[in-house]
C-alpha positions as CSV (number, residue, x, y, z in Angstrom):
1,X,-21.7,37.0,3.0
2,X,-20.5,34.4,6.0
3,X,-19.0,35.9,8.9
4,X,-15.9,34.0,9.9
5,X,-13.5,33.6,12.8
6,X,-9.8,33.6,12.9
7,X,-7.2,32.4,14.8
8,X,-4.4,34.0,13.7
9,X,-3.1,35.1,10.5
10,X,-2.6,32.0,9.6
11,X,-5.2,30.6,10.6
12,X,-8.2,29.5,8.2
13,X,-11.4,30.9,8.1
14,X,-14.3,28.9,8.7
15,X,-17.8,29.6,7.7
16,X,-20.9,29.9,9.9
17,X,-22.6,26.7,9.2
18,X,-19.6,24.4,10.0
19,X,-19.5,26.4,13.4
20,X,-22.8,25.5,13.8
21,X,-22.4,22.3,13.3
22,X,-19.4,22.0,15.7
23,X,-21.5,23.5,18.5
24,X,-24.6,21.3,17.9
25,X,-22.1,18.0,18.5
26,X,-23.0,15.6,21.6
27,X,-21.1,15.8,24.6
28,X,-20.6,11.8,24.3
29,X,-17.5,9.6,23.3
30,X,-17.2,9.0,19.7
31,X,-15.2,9.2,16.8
32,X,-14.3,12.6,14.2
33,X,-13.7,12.3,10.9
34,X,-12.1,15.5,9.2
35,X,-12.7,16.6,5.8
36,X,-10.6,18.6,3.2
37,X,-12.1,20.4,0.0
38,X,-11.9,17.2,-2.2
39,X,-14.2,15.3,0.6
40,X,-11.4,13.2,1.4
41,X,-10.8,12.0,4.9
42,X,-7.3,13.7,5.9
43,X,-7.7,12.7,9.7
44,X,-9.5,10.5,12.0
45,X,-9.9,10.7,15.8
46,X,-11.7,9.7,18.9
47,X,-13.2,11.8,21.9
48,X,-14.6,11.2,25.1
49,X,-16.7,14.2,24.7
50,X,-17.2,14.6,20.9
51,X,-18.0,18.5,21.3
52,X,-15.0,19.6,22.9
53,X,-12.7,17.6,21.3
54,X,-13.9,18.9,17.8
55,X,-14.4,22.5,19.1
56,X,-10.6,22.9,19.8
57,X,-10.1,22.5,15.9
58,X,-12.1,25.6,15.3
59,X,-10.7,27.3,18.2
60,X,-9.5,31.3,18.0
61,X,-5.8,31.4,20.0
62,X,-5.3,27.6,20.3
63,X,-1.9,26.6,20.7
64,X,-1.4,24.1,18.2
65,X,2.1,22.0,16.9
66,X,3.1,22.4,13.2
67,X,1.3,19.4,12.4
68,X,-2.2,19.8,14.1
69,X,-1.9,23.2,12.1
70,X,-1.3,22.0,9.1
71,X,-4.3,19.7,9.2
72,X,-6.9,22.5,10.8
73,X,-5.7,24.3,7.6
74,X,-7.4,21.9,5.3
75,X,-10.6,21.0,7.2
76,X,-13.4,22.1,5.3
77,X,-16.0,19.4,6.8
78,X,-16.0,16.6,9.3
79,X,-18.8,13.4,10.2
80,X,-18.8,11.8,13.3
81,X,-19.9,8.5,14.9
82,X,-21.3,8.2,18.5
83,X,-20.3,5.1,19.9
84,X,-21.4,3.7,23.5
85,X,-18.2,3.7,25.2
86,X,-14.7,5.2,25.0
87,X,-13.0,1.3,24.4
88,X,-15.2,0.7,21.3
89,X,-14.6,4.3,20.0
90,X,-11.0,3.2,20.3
91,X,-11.7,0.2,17.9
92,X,-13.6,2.0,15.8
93,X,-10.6,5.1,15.5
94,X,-8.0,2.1,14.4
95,X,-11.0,0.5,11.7
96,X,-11.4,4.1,10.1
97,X,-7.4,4.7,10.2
98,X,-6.8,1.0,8.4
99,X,-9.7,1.7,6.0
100,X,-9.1,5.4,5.2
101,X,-5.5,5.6,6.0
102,X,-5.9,9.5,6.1
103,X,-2.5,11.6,5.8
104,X,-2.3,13.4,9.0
105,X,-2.7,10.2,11.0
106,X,-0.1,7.3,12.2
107,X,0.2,4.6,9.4
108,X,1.6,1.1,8.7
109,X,3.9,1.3,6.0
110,X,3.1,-2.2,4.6
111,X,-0.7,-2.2,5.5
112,X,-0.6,-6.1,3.7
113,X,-2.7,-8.6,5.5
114,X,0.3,-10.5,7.9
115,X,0.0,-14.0,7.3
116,X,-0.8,-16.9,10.1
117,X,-0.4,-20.7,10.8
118,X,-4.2,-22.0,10.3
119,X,-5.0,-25.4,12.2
120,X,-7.9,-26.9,10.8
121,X,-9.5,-28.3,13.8
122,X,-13.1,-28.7,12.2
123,X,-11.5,-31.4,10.2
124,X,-11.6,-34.5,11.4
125,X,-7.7,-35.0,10.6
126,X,-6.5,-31.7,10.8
127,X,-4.2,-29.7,8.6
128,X,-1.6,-27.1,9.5
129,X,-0.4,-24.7,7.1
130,X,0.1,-20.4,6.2
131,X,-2.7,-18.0,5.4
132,X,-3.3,-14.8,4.8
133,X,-7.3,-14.8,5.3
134,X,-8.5,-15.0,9.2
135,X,-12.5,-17.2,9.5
136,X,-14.6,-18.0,11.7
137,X,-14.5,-21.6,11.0
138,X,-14.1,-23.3,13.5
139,X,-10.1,-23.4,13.2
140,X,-7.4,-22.7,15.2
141,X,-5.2,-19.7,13.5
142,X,-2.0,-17.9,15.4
143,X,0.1,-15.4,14.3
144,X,0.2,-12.6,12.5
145,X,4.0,-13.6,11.7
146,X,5.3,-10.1,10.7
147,X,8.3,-12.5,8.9
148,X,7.3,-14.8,6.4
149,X,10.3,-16.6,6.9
150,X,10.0,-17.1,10.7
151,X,6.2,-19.0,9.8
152,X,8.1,-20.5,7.0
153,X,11.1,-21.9,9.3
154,X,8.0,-22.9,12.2
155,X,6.4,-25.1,9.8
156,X,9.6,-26.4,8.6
157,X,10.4,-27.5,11.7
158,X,6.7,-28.7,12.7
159,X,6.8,-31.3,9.3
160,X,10.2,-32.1,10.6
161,X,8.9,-33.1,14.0
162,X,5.3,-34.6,13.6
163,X,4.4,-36.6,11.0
164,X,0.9,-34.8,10.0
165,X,-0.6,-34.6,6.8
166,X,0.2,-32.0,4.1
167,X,-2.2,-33.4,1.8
168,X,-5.4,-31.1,0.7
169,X,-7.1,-34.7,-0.2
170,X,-10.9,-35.7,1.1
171,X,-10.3,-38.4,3.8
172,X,-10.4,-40.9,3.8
173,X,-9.0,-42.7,0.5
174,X,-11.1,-45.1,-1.5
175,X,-9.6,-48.7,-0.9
176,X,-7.5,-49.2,-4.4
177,X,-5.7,-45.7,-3.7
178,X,-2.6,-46.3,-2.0
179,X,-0.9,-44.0,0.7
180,X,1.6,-40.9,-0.7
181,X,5.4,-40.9,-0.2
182,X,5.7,-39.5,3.1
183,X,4.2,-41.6,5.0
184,X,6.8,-44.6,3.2
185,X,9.8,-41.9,4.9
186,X,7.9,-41.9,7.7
187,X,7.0,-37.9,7.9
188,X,2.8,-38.6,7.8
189,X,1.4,-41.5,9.2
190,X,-1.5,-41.7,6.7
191,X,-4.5,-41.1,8.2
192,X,-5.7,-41.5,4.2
193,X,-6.0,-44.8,4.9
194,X,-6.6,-45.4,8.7
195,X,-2.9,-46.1,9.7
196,X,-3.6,-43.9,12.7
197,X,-7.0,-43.4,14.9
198,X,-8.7,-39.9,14.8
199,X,-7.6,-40.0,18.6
200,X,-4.1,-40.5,18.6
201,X,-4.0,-38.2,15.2
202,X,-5.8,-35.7,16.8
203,X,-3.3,-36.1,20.0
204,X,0.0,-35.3,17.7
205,X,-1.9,-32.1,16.2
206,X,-2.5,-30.9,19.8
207,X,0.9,-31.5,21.0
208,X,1.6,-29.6,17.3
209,X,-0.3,-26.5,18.8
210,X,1.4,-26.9,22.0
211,X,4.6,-26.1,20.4
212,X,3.4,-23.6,18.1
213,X,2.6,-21.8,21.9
214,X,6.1,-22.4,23.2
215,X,4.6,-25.2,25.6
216,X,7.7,-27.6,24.9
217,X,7.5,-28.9,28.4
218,X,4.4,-30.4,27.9
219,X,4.9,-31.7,24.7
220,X,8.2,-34.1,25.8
221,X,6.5,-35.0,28.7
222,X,3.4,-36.3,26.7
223,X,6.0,-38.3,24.3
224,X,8.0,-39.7,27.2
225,X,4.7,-41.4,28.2
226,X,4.5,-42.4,24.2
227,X,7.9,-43.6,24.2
228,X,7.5,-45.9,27.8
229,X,4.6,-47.4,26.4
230,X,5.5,-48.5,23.4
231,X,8.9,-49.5,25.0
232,X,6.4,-52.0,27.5
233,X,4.9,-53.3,24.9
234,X,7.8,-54.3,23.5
235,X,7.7,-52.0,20.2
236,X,11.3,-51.0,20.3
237,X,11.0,-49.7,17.1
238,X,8.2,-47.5,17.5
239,X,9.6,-46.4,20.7
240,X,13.4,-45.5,19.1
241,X,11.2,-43.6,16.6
242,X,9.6,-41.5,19.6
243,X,12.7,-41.1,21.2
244,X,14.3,-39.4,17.9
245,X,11.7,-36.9,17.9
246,X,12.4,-36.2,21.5
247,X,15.8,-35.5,20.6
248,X,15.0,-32.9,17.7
249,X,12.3,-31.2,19.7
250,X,15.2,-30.5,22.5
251,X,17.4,-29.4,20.5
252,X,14.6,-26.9,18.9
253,X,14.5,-25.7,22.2
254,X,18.3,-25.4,23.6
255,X,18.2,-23.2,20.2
256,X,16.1,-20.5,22.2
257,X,18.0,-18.1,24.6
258,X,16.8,-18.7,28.1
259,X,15.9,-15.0,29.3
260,X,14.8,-15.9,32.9
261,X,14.6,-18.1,35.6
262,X,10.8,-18.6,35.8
263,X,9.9,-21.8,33.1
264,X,6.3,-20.5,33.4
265,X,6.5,-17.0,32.2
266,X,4.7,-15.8,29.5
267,X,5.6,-12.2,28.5
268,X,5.4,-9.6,25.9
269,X,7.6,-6.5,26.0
270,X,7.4,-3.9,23.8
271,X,9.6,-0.7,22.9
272,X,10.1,1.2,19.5
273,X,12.6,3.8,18.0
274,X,12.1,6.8,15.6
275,X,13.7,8.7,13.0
276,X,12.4,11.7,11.8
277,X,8.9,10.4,10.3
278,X,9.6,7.4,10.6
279,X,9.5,4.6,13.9
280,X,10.0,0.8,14.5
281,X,8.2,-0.9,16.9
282,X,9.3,-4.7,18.7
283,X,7.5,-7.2,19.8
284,X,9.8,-9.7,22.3
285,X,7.8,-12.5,22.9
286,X,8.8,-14.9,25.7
287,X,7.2,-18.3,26.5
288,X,7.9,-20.4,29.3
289,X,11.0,-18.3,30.0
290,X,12.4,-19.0,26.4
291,X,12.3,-15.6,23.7
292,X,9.7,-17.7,21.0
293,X,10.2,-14.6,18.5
294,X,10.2,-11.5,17.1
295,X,7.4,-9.4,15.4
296,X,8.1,-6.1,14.3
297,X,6.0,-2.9,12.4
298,X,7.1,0.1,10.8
299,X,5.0,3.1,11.0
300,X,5.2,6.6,9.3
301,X,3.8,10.2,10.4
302,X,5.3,9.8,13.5
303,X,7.4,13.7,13.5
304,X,5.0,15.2,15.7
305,X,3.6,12.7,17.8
306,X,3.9,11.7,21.6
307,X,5.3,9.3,22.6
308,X,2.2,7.9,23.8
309,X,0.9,8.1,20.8
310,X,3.0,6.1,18.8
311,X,3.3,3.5,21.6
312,X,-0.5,3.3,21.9
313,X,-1.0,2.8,17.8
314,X,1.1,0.1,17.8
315,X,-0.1,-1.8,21.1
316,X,-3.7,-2.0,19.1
317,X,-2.2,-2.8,15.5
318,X,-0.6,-5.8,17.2
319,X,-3.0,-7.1,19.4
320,X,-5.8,-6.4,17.3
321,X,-4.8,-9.2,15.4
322,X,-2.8,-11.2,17.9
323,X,-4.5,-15.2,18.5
324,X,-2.3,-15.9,21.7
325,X,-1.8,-13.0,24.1
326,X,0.3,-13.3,27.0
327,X,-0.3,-13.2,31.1
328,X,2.3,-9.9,31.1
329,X,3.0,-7.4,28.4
330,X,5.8,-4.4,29.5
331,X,6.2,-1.3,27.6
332,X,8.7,1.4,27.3
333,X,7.0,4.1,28.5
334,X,3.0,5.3,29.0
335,X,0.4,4.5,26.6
336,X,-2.3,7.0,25.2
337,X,-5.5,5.7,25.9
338,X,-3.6,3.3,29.1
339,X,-7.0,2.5,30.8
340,X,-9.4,1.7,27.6
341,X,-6.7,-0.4,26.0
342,X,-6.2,-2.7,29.5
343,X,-9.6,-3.2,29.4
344,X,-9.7,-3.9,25.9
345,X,-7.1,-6.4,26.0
346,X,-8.2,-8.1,29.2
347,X,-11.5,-8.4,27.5
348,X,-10.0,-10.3,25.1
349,X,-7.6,-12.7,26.5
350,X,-11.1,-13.3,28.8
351,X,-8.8,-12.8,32.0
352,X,-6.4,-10.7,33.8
353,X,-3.5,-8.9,32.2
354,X,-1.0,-7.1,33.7
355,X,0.2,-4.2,31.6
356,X,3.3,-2.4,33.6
357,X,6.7,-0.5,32.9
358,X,9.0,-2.1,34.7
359,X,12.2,0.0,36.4
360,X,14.9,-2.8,37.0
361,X,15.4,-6.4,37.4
362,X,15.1,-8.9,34.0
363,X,11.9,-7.3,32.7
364,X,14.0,-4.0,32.3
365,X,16.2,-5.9,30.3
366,X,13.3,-7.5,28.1
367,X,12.3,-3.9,27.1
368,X,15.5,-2.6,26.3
369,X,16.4,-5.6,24.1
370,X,13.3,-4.5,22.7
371,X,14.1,-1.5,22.0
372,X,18.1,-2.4,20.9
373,X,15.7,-4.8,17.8
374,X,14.0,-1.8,16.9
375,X,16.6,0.5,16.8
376,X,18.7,-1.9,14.6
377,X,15.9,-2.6,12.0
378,X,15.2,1.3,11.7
379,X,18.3,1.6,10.5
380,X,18.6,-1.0,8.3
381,X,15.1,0.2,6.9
382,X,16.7,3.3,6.1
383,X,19.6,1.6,4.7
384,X,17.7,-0.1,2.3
385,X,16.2,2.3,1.0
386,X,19.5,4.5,0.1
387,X,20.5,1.3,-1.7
388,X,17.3,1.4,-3.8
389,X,18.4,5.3,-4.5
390,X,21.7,4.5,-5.8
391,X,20.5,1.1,-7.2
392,X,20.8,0.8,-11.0
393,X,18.4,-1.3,-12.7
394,X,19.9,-3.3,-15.4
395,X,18.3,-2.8,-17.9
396,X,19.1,0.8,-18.0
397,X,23.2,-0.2,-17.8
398,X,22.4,-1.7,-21.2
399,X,20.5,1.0,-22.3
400,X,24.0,3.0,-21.6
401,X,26.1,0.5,-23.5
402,X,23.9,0.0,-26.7
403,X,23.0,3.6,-27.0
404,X,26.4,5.0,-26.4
405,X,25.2,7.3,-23.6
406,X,27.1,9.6,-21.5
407,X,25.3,8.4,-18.4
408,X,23.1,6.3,-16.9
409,X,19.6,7.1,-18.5
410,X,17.6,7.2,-14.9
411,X,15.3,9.8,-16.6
412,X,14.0,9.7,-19.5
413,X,11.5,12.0,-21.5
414,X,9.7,11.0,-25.1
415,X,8.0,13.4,-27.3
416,X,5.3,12.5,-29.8
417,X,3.2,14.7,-32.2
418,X,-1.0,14.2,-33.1
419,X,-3.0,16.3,-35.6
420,X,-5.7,15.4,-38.2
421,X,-4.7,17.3,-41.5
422,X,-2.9,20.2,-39.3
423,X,-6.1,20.9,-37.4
424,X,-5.7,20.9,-33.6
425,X,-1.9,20.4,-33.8
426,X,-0.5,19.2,-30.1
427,X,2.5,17.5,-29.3
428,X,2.4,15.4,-25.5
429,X,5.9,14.4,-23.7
430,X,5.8,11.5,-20.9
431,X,8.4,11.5,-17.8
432,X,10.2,8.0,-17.1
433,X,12.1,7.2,-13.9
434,X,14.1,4.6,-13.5
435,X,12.4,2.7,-16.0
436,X,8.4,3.2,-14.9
437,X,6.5,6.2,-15.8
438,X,6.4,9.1,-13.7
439,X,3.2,10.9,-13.9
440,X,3.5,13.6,-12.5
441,X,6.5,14.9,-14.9
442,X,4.2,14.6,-17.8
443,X,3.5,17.7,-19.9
444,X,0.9,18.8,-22.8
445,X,1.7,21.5,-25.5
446,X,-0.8,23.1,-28.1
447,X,1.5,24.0,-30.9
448,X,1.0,28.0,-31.5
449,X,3.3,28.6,-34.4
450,X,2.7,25.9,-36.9
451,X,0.2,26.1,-40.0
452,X,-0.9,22.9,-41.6
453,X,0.7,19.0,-40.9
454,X,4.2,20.4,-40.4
455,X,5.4,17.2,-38.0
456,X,9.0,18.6,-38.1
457,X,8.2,22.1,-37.1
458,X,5.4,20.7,-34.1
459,X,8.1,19.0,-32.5
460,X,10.5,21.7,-32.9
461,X,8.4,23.8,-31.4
462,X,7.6,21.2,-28.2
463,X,11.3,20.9,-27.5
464,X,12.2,24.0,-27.9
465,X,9.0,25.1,-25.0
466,X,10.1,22.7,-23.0
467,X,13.8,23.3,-22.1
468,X,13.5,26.8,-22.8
469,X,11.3,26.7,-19.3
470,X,13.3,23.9,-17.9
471,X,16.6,26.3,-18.1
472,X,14.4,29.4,-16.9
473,X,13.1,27.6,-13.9
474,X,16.9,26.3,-13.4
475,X,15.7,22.7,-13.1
476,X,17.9,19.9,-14.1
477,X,17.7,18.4,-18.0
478,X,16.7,14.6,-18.7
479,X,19.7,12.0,-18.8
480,X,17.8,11.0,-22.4
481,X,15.3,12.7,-24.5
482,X,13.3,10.2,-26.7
483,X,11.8,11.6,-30.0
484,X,9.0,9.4,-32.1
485,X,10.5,9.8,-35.5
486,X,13.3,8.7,-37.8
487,X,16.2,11.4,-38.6
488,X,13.8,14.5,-39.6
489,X,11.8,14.6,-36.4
490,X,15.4,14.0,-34.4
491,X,17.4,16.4,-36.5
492,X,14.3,19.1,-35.7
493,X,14.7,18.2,-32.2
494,X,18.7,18.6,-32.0
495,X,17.9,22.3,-33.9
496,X,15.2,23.5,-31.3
497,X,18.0,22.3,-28.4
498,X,20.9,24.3,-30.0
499,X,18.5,27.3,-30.4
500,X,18.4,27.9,-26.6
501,X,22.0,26.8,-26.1
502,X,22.1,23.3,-25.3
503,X,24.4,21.4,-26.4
504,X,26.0,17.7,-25.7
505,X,22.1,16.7,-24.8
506,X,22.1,12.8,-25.3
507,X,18.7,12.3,-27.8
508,X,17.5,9.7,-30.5
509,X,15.0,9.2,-32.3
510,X,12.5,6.1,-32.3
511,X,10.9,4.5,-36.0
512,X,8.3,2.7,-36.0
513,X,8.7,0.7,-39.2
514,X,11.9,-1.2,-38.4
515,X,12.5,0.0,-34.5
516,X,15.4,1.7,-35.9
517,X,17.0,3.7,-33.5
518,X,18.8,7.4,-34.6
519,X,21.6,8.7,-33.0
520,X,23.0,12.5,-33.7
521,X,25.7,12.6,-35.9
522,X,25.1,9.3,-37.4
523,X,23.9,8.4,-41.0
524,X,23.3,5.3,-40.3
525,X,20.9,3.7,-38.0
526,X,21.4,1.5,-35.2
527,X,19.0,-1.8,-34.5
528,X,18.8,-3.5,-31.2
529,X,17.8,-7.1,-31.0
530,X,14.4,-7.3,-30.4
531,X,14.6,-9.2,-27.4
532,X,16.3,-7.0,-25.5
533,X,15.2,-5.2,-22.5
534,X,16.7,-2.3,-23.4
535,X,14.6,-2.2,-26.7
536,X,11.0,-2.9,-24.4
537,X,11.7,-0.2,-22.7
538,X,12.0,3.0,-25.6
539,X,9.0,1.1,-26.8
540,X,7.3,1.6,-24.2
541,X,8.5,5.3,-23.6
542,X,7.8,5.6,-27.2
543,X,4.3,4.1,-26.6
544,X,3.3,6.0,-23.9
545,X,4.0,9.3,-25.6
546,X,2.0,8.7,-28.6
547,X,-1.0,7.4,-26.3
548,X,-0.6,10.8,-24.3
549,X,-0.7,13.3,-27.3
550,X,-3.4,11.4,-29.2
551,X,-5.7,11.3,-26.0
552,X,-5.1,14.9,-25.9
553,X,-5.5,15.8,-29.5
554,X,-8.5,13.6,-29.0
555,X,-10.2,15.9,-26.5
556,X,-9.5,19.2,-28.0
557,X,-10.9,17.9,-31.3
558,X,-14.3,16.7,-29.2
559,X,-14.5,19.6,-27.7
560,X,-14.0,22.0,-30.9
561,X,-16.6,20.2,-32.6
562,X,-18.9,20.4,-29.8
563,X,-18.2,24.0,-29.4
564,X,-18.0,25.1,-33.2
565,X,-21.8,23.8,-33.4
566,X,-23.9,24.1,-30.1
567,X,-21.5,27.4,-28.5
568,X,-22.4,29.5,-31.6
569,X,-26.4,28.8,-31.1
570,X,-28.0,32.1,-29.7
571,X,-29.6,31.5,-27.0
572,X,-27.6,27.7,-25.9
573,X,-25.6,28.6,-22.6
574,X,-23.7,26.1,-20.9
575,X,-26.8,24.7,-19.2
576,X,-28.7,24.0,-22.5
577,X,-25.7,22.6,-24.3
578,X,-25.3,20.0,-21.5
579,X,-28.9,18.9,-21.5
580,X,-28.6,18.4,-25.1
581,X,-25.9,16.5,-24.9
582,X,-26.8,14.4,-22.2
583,X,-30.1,13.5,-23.9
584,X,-28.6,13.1,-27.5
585,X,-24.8,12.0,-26.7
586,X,-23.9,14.1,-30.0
587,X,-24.5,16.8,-32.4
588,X,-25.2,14.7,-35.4
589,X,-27.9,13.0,-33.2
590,X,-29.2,16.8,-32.5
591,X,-29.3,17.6,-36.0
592,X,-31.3,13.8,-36.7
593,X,-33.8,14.5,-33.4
594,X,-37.1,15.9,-34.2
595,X,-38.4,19.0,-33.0
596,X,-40.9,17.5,-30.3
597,X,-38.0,15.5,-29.3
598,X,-35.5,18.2,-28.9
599,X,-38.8,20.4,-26.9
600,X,-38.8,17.7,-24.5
601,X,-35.4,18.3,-23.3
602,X,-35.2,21.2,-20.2
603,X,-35.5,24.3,-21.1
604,X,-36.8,24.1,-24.4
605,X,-40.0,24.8,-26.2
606,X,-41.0,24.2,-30.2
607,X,-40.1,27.4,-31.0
608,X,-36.5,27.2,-29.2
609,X,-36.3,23.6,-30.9
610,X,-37.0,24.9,-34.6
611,X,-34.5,27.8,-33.4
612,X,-31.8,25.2,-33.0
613,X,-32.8,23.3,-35.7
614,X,-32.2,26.1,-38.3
615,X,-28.5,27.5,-36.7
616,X,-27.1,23.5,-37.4
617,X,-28.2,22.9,-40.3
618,X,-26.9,26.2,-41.8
């Protein structure tokens, strides 16, 4: 037997050769993955010192929060991976998190690819639209855009400003094609057909990134220049066109707040807000003194994490994926990790950045706007949410109405009954919330007291088992039972509720042949038009019942035929019988397999094959 360690009474205990393998760890920087019993990657970390961090895991008397407690309860295994520095262990922790997303660590709620404006600069006439898929292709891509509308409303207001091309065409056109309808209304100057050089195209698209960047300034300088020529050379027209889109740029402008004095300034500020598990993080980003946007994450497992912590994960989610980064970025408090992430980041942007928490002045003010954005979309977050709660989906409404319900059907259970000639009798019932299945409410019965193909008595039975232990366990009863079955199955269904004492339950019944639907108390049926939605769904709820109960009559009936034949076999243990069936598939193919054939398999000679032989064909 392993000896073991404890830390407390709580405390797991771990066996000998995982200790070992914590003390035979490097003493370099690196990244921990822990295990639970399933394999599955519950938490991923980084270390300077891989052997000390790890150790204090396995620790006797280490103070731990509830969280970290929790976790060391489930470790049962952990890999690691030695990296050559602390900054690309940090990388590599916020890789494994994304690809693993393991329970105990910080997560993005939406963990969607964020989409970006992609400038095809290897084209010769470039294009400018959204994606979602980042190359290296030689274009120019910025973002992410954490709104889709913001992109949207940037490239809405690029088209409306320069007249590039949307087209996904090969340029240029043949001669007999003529040019689109934009560039007859003036919003793409056709570089299809050579209306406009590759320089002065190219020109437009970079005073297109320009803006995209916030550098407005340069762009209205460079069209002034535009405008004067054309205006010398006596193209008044040309110039008046210029000087309209002068005019719209500006006013794009004047429509972002001025936040400081300094035109030049290029800043990010960042600040975030909890709620229980949950936090909201800001991005304020502020170009040439103007606020350019807004870019925002939500996060969960935050409850028992620093402040630092939290800060830090979302520093790297955005700027691991950020195209522009800024000359200043200020936060609202410390980051974990401060050093290797400045370093990082610097690295990146290929120059200095300052990284500072400022104490007064404008900056201040930055980071508490910051934080103000994130406290607001927290709660609206969680407001949603609650309005999903109390949402009611339409379709069940009609379900009320049609059905004559005395509520709104939110849950819903169906019962269905499988047996071949009586044998192997079960009876499955699915769980539906809010009009999709919920898994985890689903429940199989073997029927005990019926003899023979008694449908009426299997689902008596089922019901009865069911709410008998739903009332026992105090839980709450369905807003609608659904029985497969015309008035029989339904009137056995309304007699196994009355036996326990329930009364007033709203249940039908389901028939197949004409969808009829039964209602207690009624002779008659009722039939719902067949295109309604309301209809769908007891189909599917119907559906889904019968697929569950015939899956499970299914394997009880494999595995009584399996075990009638090879489990009454002297001398076939669970070994053998899985050999035989792995080499044969089944026990028709046994009985067909001669006896070389069968003496072949593990653990069998001649004489155990003739053996075997003889007991299945009795």
């Amino acid at each position: 037997m392993n000896k073991a360690r404890e830390k407390s009474d709580q405390a797991p205990i771990f066996p000998d050769d995982l200790l070992q393998k914590v003390a035979i760890l490097p003493m370099e920087p690196g990244v921990y993955l822990h295990k639970d019993k399933k394999g599955k990657v519950v938490y991923v970390g980084k270390a300077k010192n891989l052997r000390h961090r790890v150790r204090s895991y396995f620790q006797v008397g280490y103070s731990r929060d509830e969280k970290t407690q929790a976790l060391v309860n489930r470790i049962t295994n952990f890999d690691y991976i030695v990296t050559k520095s602390e900054q690309e262990s940090l990388i590599l922790e916020m890789n494994l998190i994304k690809h693993y997303r393991p329970h105990y660590n910080i997560q993005l709620k939406d963990d969607k690819s964020f989409p970006y404006i992609k400038v095809t600069l290897d084209e010769v006439y470039p294009r400018v639209f959204s994606t979602r898929i980042v190359e290296k292709d030689g274009a120019k891509y910025y973002g992410p855009y954490t709104s889709s509308k913001r992109l949207r409303d940037m490239l809405v207001t690029i088209k409306k400003l320069f007249p590039i091309r949307s087209c996904k065409e090969k340029l240029p056109f043949p001669e007999e094609k003529r040019p689109c309808l934009d560039y007859h209304i003036r919003k793409c100057e056709a570089p299809c057909k050579k209306y406009v050089t590759v320089e002065e195209y190219r020109a437009m698209i970079k005073s297109v990134c320009q803006f995209i960047e916030g550098k407005n300034d340069y762009v209205i300088k460079k069209l002034n220049a535009l405008m004067r020529a054309a205006s010398a050379n006596f193209c008044f027209e040309e110039a008046a066109y210029i000087r309209d889109r002068i005019r719209a740029i500006t006013q794009t402008i004047e429509q972002q707040r001025i936040v400081i004095a300094d035109p030049f300034a290029d800043w990010d500020a960042l600040a975030y807000a909890t709620d229980d598990d949950d936090a909201c993080m800001v991005v304020m980003e502020v170009r040439n003194g103007r606020i350019l946007g807004r870019s925002h994450y939500l996060f969960k497992g935050v409850k028992h994490e620093s402040p630092e912590l939290i800060l830090g994960f979302g520093f790297h989610t955005h700027y691991a994926h950020a195209t522009v980064l800024p000359d200043e970025i200020f936060l609202q408090n410390e980051l974990e990790d401060h050093e290797d992430l400045s370093i990082w980041i610097s690295e990146k942007k290929r120059g200095k950045l300052r990284i500072s928490m400022p104490q007064r002045g404008e900056k201040l003010k930055l980071v508490k706007t910051a934080r103000r954005n994130a406290t607001l979309l927290l709660e609206e977050e969680k407001l949603k949410k609650m309005k999903m709660k109390e949402r009611v989906p339409d379709i069940l409404m009609e379900l009320k109405r049609r059905l004559y319900l005395t509520k709104v059907p939110r849950t819903i259970e169906g019962f269905d009954n499988s047996n071949i000639q009586g044998t192997d009798p079960v009876s499955g019932m699915v769980a539906f919330r809010n009009g999709n299945p919920y898994k985890s409410g689903y429940r199989k019965f073997k029927i005990k007291t019926v003899v023979g193909p008694d449908d009426f008595a299997s689902m008596r039975e089922a019901v009865s088992r069911r709410y008998r232990r739903l009332l026992l366990e105090e839980e709450d009863m369905p807003d609608l039972i659904l029985i497969d079955g015309g008035k029989g199955q339904l009137s056995a269904a309304i007699d196994a509720l009355e036996s326990i004492g329930v009364h007033d339950q709203d249940i039908i019944g389901l028939a197949k042949r004409l969808e009829e639907v039964f209602l207690p108390g009624r002779s008659e049926s009722i039939m719902i038009p067949k295109s309604s939605s309301a209809l769908k769904l007891l189909q599917r709820v119907r559906d889904e019942a019968h697929r569950f109960s015939l899956t499970f009559h299914q394997s009880l009936r494999g595995k009584r035929l399996i075990e009638s034949a090879l489990d009454k076999v002297p001398g076939i243990g669970p070994t053998k019988k899985f050999a035989l069936l792995k080499t044969f598939r089944s026990v028709d193919n046994i009985r067909k397999a001669t006896l070389e054939e069968i003496a072949e398999v593990k653990g069998f000679s001649v004489k155990s094959a003739e053996k075997l032989k003889a007991a299945l064909n009795q």
